[in-house]
N, C-alpha and C positions, 0 to 999 in steps of 0.2 A: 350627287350632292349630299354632306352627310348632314343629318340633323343635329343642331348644338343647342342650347342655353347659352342667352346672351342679354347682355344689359338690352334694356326698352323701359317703357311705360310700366308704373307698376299695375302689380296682379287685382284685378278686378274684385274688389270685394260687396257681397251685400250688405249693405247697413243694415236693415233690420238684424242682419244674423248675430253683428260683432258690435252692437251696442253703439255704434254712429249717430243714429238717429236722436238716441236719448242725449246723447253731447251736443250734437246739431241744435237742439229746442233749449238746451242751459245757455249754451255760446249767442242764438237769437235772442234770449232774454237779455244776457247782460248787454250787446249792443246795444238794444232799446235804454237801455239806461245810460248808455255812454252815451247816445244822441239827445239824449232829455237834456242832460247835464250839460251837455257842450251846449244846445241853444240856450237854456237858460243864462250858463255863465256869458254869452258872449251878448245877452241883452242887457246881463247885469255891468257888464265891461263898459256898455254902448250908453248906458243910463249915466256910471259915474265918471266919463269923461263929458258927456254933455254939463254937466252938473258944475267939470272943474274948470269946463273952459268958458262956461255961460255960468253964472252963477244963480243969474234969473230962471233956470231952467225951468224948475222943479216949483216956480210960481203960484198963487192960487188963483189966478188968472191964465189955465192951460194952455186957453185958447190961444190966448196972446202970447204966452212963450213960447209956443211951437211956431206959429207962425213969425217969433219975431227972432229967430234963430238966425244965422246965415243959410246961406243956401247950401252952402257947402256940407254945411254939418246935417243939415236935410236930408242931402243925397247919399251922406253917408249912413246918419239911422236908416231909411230906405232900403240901402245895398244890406245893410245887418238883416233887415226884415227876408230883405228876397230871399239872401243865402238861406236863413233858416225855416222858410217855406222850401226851397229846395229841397234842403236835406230832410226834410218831413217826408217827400213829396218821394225821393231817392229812395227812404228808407222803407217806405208803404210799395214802392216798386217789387226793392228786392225781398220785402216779405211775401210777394203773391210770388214773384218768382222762385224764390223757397218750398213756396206752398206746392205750386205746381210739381218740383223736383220732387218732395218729397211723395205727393199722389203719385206718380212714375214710379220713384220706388214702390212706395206700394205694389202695385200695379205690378211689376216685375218681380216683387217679392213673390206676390200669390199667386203668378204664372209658373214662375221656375218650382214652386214649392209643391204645387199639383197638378202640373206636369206631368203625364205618365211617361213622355218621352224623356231621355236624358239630353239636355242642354248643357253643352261645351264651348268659349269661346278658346282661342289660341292662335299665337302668334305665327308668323307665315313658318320657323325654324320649330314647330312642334311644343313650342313652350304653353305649357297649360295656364293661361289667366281667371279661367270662372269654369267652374263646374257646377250643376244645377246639385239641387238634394237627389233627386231619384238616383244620380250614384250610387249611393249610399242605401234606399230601398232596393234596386236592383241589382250593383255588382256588390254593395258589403262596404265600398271602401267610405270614407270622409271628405268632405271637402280639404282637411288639412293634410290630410295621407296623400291624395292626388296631386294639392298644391307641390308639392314637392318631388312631382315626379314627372320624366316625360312622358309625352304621347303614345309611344311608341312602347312603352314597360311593358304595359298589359296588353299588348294585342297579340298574339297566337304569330310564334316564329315564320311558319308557311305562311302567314296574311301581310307579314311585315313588307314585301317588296311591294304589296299592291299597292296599302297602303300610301307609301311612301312613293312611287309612282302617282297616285292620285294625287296628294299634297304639292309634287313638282307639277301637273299638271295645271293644279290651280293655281299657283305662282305665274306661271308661264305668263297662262290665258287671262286671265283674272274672274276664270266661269269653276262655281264649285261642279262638284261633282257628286255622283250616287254612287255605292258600293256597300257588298256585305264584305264580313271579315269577322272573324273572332275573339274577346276578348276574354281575360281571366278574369275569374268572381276570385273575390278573396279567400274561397274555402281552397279553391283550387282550380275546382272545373271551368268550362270554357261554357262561354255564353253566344250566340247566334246575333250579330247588331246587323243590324241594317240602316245606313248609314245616310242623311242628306246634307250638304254643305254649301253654305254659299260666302263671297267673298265680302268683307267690308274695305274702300276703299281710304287714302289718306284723303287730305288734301288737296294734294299731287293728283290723283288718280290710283296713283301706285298700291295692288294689294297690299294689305296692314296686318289683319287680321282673318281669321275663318271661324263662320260661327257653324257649327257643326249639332245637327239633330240627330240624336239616336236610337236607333228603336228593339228592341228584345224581339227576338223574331224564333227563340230556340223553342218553343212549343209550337209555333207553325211549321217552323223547317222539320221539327218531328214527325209532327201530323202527316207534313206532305210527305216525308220518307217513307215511312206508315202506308200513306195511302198509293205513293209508288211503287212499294215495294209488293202490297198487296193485287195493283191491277198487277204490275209484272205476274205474282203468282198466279192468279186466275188467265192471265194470257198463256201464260206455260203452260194449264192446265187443260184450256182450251186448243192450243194449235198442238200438244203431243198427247190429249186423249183420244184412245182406240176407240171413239166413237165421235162418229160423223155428229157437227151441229151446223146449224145453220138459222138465219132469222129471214123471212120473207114475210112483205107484205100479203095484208087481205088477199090483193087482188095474185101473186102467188109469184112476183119479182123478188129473186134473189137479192138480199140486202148484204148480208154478213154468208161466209161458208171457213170450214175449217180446214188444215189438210186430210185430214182425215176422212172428208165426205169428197173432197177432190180425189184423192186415191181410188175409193170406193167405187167411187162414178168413173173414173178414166179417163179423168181430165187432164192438160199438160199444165194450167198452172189455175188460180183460183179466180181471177182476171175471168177466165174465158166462162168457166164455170155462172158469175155472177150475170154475165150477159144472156142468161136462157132465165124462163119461166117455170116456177115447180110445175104447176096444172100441166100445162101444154107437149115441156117439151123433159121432162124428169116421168111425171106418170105414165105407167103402160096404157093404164085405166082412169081419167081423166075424172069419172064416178068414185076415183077413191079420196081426191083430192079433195071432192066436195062433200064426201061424207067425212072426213078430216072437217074442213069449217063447220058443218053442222054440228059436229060433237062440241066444237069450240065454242059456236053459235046458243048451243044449249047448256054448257058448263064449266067454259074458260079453259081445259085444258083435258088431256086424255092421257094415256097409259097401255102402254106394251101393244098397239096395234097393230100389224102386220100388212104391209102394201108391198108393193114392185116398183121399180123403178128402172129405169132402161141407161145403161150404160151409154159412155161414148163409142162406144163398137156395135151396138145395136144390141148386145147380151141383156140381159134380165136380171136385174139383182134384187133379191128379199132382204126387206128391212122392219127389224121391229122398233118401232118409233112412239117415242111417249112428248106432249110440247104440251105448249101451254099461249092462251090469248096477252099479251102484254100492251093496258092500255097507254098511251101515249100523247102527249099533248103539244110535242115537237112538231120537227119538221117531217119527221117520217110517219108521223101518226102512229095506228095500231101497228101492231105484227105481230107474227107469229114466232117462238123459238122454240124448234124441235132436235130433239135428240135421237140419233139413230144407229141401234147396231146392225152391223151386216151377218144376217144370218143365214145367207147362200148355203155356204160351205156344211153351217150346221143341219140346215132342210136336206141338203143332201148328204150329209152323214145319218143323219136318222131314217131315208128313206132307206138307204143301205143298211141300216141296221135292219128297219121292218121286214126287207129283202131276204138279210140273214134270218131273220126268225120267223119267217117263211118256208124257208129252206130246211130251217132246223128241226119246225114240225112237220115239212114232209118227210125231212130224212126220219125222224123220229115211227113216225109214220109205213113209211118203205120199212124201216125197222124190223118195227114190229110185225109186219104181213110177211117181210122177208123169209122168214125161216119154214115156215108152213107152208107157202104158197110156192116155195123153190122145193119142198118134200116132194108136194104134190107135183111138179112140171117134173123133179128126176124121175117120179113115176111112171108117168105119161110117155114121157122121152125115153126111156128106160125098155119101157114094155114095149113100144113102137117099134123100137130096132129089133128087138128077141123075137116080135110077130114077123117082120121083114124076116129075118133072116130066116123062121122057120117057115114063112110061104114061098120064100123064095121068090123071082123076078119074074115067073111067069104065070104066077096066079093072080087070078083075077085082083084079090084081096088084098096085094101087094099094094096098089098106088094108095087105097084108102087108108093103110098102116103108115105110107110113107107120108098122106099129110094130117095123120094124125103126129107125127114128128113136126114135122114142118109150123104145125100150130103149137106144139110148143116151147119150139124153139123161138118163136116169133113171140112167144109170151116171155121167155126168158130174157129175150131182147129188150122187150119194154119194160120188164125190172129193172135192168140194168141202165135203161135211161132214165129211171127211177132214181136209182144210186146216183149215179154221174149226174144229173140233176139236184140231188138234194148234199153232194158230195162227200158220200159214203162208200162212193166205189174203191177198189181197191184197184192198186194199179201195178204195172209190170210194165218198171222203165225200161226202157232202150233205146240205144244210139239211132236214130231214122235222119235218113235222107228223105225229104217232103217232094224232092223233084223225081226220083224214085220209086214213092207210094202214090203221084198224081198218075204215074208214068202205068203203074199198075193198076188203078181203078180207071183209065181210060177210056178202055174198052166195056165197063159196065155202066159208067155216069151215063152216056147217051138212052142208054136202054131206062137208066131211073128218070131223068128230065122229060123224057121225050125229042119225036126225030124233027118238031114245028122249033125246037130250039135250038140255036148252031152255040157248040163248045169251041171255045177259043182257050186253050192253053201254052200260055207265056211263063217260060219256067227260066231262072237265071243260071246260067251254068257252074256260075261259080257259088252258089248256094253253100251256106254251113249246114251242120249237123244240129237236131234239139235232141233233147232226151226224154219222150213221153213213152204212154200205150199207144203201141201202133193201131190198136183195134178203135180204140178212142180216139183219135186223129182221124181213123175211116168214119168212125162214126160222125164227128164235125163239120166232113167234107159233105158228107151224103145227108147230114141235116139242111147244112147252109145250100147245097144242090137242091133239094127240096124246096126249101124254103124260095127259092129263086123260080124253081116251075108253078109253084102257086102264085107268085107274084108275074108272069107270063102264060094267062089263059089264053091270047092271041100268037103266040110266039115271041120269040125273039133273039136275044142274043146271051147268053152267059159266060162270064171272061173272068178264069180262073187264073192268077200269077204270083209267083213266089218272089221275093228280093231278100236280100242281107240291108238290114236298118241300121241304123242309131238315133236313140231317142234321147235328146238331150233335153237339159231342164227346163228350159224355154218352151218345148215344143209338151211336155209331158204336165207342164203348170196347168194346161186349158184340160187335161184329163184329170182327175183326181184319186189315186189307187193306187196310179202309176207310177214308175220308178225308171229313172234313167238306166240307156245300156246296152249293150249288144243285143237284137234280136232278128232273127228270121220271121219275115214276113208273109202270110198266106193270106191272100186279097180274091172274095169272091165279087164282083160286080153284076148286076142285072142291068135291062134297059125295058124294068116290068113298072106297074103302076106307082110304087113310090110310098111312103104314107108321109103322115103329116108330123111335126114335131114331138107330138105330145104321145102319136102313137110308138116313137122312138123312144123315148124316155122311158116307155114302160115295157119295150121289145123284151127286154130281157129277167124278167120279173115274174115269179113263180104262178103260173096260171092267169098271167097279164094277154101272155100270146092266142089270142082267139084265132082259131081257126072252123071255115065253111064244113057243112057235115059233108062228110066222103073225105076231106083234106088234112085228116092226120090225126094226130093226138093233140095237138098242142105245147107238146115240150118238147119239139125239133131245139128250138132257140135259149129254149132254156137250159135243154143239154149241150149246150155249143156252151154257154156261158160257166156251167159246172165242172164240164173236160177241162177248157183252159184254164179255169183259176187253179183245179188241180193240179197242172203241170205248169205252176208258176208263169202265166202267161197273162195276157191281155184281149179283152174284145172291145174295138171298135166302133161303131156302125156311124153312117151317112146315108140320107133318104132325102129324097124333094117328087113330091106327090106331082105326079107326069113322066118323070125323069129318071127312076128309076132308083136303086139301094148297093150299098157298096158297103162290105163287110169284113173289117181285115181282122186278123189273127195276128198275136206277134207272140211269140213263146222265147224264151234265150237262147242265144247262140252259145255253141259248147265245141270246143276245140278237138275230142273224140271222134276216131273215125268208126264210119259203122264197121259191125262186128263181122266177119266172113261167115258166110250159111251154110248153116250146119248139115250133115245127110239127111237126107227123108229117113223118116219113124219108118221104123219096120211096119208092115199091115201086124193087127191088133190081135190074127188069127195067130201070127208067130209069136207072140209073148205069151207064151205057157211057163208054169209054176208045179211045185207041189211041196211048195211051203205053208205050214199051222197060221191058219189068217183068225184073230177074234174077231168079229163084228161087235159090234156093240150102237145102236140105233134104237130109240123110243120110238122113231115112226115105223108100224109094223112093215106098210105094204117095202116101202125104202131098204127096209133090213132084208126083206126078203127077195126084191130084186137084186140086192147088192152081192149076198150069198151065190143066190143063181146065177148072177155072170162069172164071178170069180171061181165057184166049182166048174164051171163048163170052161175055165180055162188052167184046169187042173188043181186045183187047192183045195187045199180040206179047210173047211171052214169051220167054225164054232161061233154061233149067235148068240147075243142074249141082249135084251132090252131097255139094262139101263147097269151102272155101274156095279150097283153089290149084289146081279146076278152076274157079271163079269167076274165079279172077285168069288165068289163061291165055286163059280166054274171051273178055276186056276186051282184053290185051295183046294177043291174034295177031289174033283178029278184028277190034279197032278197033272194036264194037257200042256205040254213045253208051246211055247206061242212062237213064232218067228216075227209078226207083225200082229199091231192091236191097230185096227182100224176104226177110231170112235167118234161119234158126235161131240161138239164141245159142251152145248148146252143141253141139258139131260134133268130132270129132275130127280134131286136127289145129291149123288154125287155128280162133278162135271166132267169131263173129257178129262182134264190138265190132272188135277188129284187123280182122278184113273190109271193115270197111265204114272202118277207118280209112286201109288201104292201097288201098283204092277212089277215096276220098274224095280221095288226093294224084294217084290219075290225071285223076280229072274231077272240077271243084269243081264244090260246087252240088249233090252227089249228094243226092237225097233215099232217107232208110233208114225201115224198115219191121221192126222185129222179131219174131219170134214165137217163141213157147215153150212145151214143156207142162213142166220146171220148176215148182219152188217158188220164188216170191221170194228166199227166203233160199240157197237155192243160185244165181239168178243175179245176186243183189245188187256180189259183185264184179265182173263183168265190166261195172259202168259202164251198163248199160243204163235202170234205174231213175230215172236221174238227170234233172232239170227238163228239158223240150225234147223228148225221148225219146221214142220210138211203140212200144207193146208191144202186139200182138193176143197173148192168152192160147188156147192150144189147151185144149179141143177146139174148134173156132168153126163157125163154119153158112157157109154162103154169102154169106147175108146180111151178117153179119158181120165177113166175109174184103174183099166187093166195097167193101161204105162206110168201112170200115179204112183200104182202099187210095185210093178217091177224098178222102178225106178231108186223107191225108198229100199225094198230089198237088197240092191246092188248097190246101195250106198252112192249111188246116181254116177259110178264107175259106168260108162259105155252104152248110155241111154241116153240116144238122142232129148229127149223130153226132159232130161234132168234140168231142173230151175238152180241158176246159178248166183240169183239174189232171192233174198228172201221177203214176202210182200212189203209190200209197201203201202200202208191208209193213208189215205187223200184225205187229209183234215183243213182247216183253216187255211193253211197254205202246202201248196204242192211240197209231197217229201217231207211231208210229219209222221214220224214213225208213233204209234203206238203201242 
């Protein structure tokens, strides 16, 4: 139905506004005068017919000419009298009822005139009859601007259908209606109305008119956008910040949680969450809950405090939580709202860190004792064999030479889990088969366990290849074998077994280090006493491992932990105090097969020489067994103590060198410059270096590097003679020749220095 202008009633105007009122009280006057006049004359008319029709009227005897009148003419002065008592009587009516209209006006003038709502009458087709003033203070326009325009002008395009949906609706029904909608302010902009209307009836019944309220609502509807738009942000801020909140009453009933403390905690939706108790069923330690209210109890709110909280899996999560007491006068009364970061992940990154710099000052440590205290054991080890072989097997003196060896190689051992511990060891990859090396240590694990222990080896045949030190691999077998006889003083059972793994990311999430992947698995189990969580936690942690006196060193477990991270791997562990410890290895699988085995070394007697060897060694007794094994296997040797008696030797003597066999670290000059201001006297020098060092203290002097020949102190004879024939023959047709060049176990396995 479209809306038109159409003839009606005219447009409603206020009198006060358009000077009515002032014509109204001129046009009142002169009627008072026109009624004056008209009574008067028609008493004067009433007088001079009695006069002309009685002559006697007008008498000086009244009495008698009135009474002596006809009757007729009686009844007529009479009727004159009434009428004009009437129209007195008429005219005093319609001045009250004057009076009254005009108090209404009034009355409706000073209502529409401060009004802050805008007041609109209008015909049922949209025609505007009366518009209040507040028009005019509100949207700008005039009562006469508006006069002349429809309903419909100024109201905001999008709002036009409602509008005019509402207007049919009150036609219909004959019930106004509510609605907002928009209209234009004369400057331009749109103003926010909020709208009441009701119908006026004819007659008939039939709607006539709508008288329509309007109310300015565009500073509220701001407000409340504002204020919408502001919770909206603090809700955003709340359900997608990386930190857990939450509000719970005094008594410790989840009120309010975020997803973020739902994530945290392990819950499946926040429903389920709100139906537990902080105290109860959130704290590990129900004492921490309460010393939370007490802080609140004493200061309304706290800051960075650190609690546990127990997961929906039963895990343990650290949280450093700051809240505050928030009084309340509602329904929910007080409560509490705390903020919490999970700092799990970061407690255990810093423990690992302390771990690491633990590690770093033993390695640091091992380091420094390294090189002196491997001088002293090649001594020891050195001299042991020279006295062996010149007492020979049948003197008495013999076994006591042989465990002077024994002891110190046993010392050399526990350097080296020294290094491999503090992960300074140096290592010599190679392709191993683990079902291969278990296959070979077989026969000696029983004899290290003991015979109260039954070995159970479950070995996968289809097994991959890893690439570590095989000697380091013995060594983590025969730790974690140990460690398993200490945890079975009554006997028991130990169940060694290898598999091919894949650790996918799901599975490697509950580890943290670890990295998805191919790996080969090496699993030691016991069915020994177990320990307790906490004692797991610290298993593997530098000097954490306590061990009974007579029962080890204490860095079995720590050297198990420094082999594998060396060679790129992982360690494990599972313990339940009664039940027993379960200990897996997982290193990478590596598609290489192992290498074919080489011939046996010749015995040590048949590598003879009489090639110019320099020594060159600060530790005297070292220099001089070093000379003496190598003369007694034919070489002429030339010693000297430290670099620029090396270099004097070459210059004055003119001695052609065939090999310089030098320490690195040397005061003064060092091995590397040695052999490089060597190397410009006589080209072609072949060099030979030895060390008792940590890799990572001679990593800068260059010697590490591809090509390079490093014997590591403490060394045997054996290993001193084929070293050196080795390097001489350019490692052409020696069994012993090394075909990779070391390799330092740093940070991660396979960091070359």
């Amino acid at each position: 139905m479209q809306w038109r202008r159409s003839s009606g009633p005219p447009l409603i105007q206020d009198p006060l506004q358009d000077g009515t009122y002032a014509k109204f009280r001129r046009i009142e006057r002169r009627e008072w005068w026109l009624w004056a006049s008209a009574v008067i004359v028609t008493l004067l008319l009433t007088a001079g017919l009695g006069s002309f029709i009685f002559p006697g009227f007008w008498s000086s005897d009244d009495k008698l000419a009135l009474f002596s009148l006809p009757q007729a003419v009686r009844g007529l002065v009479g009727l004159v009298l009434i009428f004009d008592i009437y129209t007195i009587y008429q005219q005093l009516q319609i001045h009250r009822i004057r009076n009254q209209l005009v108090e209404q006006q009034e009355l409706f003038h000073l209502v529409s005139e401060n009004a802050a709502d805008m007041l609109a009458v209008v015909d049922m087709n949209g025609r505007r009859l009366y518009n209040s003033p507040a028009y005019r203070k509100i949207l700008g326009y005039t009562s006469e601007e508006l006069r002349g325009s429809h309903a419909l002008e100024q109201v905001h395009p999008a709002d036009r259908a409602r509008v005019k949906a509402a207007a049919d609706e009150s036609r219909r029904t004959g019930i106004g209606v509510s609605l907002e909608y928009r209209m234009r302010h004369k400057d331009g902009s749109w103003r926010v109305l909020e709208s009441a209307s009701s119908v006026i009836h004819d007659a008939k019944g039939e709607p006539e008119k709508l008288v329509i309220v309007n109310r300015d609502i565009t500073e509220r509807k701001r407000a409340s956008e504002a204020l919408r738009l502001s919770e909206a942000s603090f809700r955003s801020v709340v359900e997608n910040a990386p930190y857990g909140i939450y509000r719970a009453s005094a008594a410790g009933q989840l009120l309010r949680v975020n997803p973020a403390l739902q994530k945290m905690l392990g819950y499946e939706s926040q429903d389920e969450l709100l139906r537990l108790n902080v105290a109860t069923d959130l704290y590990s330690d129900p004492q921490q809950h309460q010393h939370i209210l007490d802080l609140l109890a004493s200061q309304e709110s706290f800051r960075d405090v650190e609690i546990e909280w127990k997961r929906k899996d039963g895990t343990l999560a650290k949280a450093r939580c700051s809240g505050r007491l928030v009084k309340n006068e509602g329904e929910e009364g007080d409560y509490i709202e705390v903020f919490a970061e999970d700092v799990t992940e970061q407690r255990l990154l810093e423990r690992q860190l302390r771990m690491a710099q633990k590690m770093e000052a033993i390695g640091r440590l091992s380091g420094g004792i390294a090189h002196d205290f491997n001088n002293l054991l090649g001594v020891i080890i050195g001299y042991s064999q020279v006295l062996k072989r010149r007492l020979g097997a049948g003197n008495g003196l013999f076994e006591h030479a042989e465990e002077i060896e024994k002891a110190g190689q046993r010392a050399a051992s526990l350097t080296r889990q020294l290094l491999a511990f503090s992960r300074q060891q140096v290592l010599a990859p190679a392709v191993l088969n683990l079902n291969t090396l278990l296959s070979d240590m077989e026969k000696m694990l029983p004899r290290l366990i003991g015979e109260d222990i039954e070995l159970v080896l479950s070995l996968d045949p289809g097994l991959g290849c890893v690439k570590a030190d095989q000697s380091q691999v013995e060594q983590v077998l025969m730790n974690l074998a140990v460690n398993a006889r200490d945890a079975l003083p009554q006997g028991g059972k130990l169940t060694i077994e290898t598999a091919n793994v894949i650790l996918d990311e799901a599975y490697t999430h509950h580890h943290p280090g670890s990295k998805p992947g191919d790996f080969v698995m090496l699993s030691v189990t016991d069915t020994g006493t177990g320990m307790s969580a906490d004692t797991l936690a610290h298993l593997f942690e530098p000097f954490f491992t306590t061990k009974a006196r007579g029962k080890g060193t204490g860095l079995g477990l720590a050297t198990v932990y420094g082999v594998v991270k060396q060679s790129g791997g992982y360690v494990w562990a599972d313990s339940e105090v009664g039940k027993g410890s379960s200990f897996k290895v997982y290193l990478p699988r590596i598609e290489e097969a192992v290498a074919e085995a080489k011939a046996l070394a010749p015995p040590v007697e048949a590598l003879q020489g009489a090639e110019t060897l320099l020594v060159v060694e600060d530790a005297d007794a070292l220099r001089k067994l070093a000379q003496a094994l190598l003369e007694e296997h034919g070489y002429r040797v030339v010693a000297a103590a430290n670099g620029a008696e090396a270099l004097q030797i070459v210059e004055q003597r003119k001695v052609p060198i065939d090999l310089l066999l030098t320490d690195v670290v040397m005061p003064g000059m060092n091995g590397r410059a040695l052999a490089e201001r060597l190397g410009q006297l006589q080209s072609g020098l072949k060099v030979l270096y030895m060390s008792g060092y940590t890799d990572s203290a001679i990593a800068d002097h260059g010697v590490l590097d591809p090509g390079t020949h490093l014997l590591h102190k403490p060394f045997t004879e054996e290993t001193l003679i084929q070293k050196v024939r080795e390097v001489l023959d350019g490692g052409k047709g020696s069994p012993a020749a090394a075909k990779e060049a070391p390799v330092l176990a740093g940070n991660e396995a396979g960091d070359r220095r």
